[in-house]
C-alpha positions in Angstrom: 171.3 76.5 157.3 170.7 74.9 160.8 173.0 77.2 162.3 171.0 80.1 161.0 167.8 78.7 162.5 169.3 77.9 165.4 171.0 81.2 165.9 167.3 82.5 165.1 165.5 80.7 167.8 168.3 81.4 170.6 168.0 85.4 169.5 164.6 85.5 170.0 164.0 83.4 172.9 166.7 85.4 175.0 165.3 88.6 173.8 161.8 88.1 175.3 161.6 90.0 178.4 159.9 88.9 181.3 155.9 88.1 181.5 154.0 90.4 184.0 151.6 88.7 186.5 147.3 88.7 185.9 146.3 91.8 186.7 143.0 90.5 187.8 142.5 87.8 190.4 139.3 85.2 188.9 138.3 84.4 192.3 136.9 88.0 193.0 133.8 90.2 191.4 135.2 93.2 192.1 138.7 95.1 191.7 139.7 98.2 193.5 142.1 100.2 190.7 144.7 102.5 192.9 146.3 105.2 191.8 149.6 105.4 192.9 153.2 106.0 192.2 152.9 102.6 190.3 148.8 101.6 189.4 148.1 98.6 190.4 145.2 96.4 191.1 143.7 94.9 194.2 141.3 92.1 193.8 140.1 90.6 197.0 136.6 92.3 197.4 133.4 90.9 196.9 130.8 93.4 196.4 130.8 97.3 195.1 130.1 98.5 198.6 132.6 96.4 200.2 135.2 97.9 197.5 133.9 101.3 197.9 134.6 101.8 201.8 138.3 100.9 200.7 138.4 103.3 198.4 137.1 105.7 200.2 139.5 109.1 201.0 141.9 107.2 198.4 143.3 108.0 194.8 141.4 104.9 193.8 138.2 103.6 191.9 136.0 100.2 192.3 136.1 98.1 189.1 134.1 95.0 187.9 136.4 91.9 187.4 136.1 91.1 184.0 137.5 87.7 184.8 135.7 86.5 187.4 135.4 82.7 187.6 132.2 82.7 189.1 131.0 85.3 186.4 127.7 83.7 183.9 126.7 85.3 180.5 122.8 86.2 180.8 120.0 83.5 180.4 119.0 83.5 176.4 122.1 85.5 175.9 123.6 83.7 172.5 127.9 83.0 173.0 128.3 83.3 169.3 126.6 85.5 166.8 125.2 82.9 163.8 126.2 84.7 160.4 123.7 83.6 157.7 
């Protein structure tokens, strides 16, 4: 029996393949999304405009990080919804 769970665990640990990097970088509001042979983010700008002028005359589009560190939920905004 510990052979089979042993066999088990080396089976499935081998078979994992390998873990993609974040796509989004927390240290920046804002993400430019290009559309390329391979998509692929770039997060290193820190406003809309700033993003936009890097897009511009590209296959690419200015997204909102979703991760960023810096990033607050609204004042009186509740973080879980009380179920009564």
């Amino acid at each position: 029996m510990r052979i089979l769970a042993l066999a088990i665990l080396t089976i499935g640990a081998t078979s994992i393949g390998p873990v993609g990097a974040q796509t989004y970088d927390p240290a920046y509001p804002v993400c430019l999304r290009v559309y390329d042979r391979t998509n692929y983010y770039e997060c290193r700008y820190t406003s809309l405009p700033q993003c936009n002028a890097s897009a511009s005359g590209r296959s690419a589009q200015c997204v909102v990080n979703p991760y960023f560190a810096g990033a607050e939920a609204p004042a009186g905004y509740p973080r879980h919804r009380q179920v009564n």
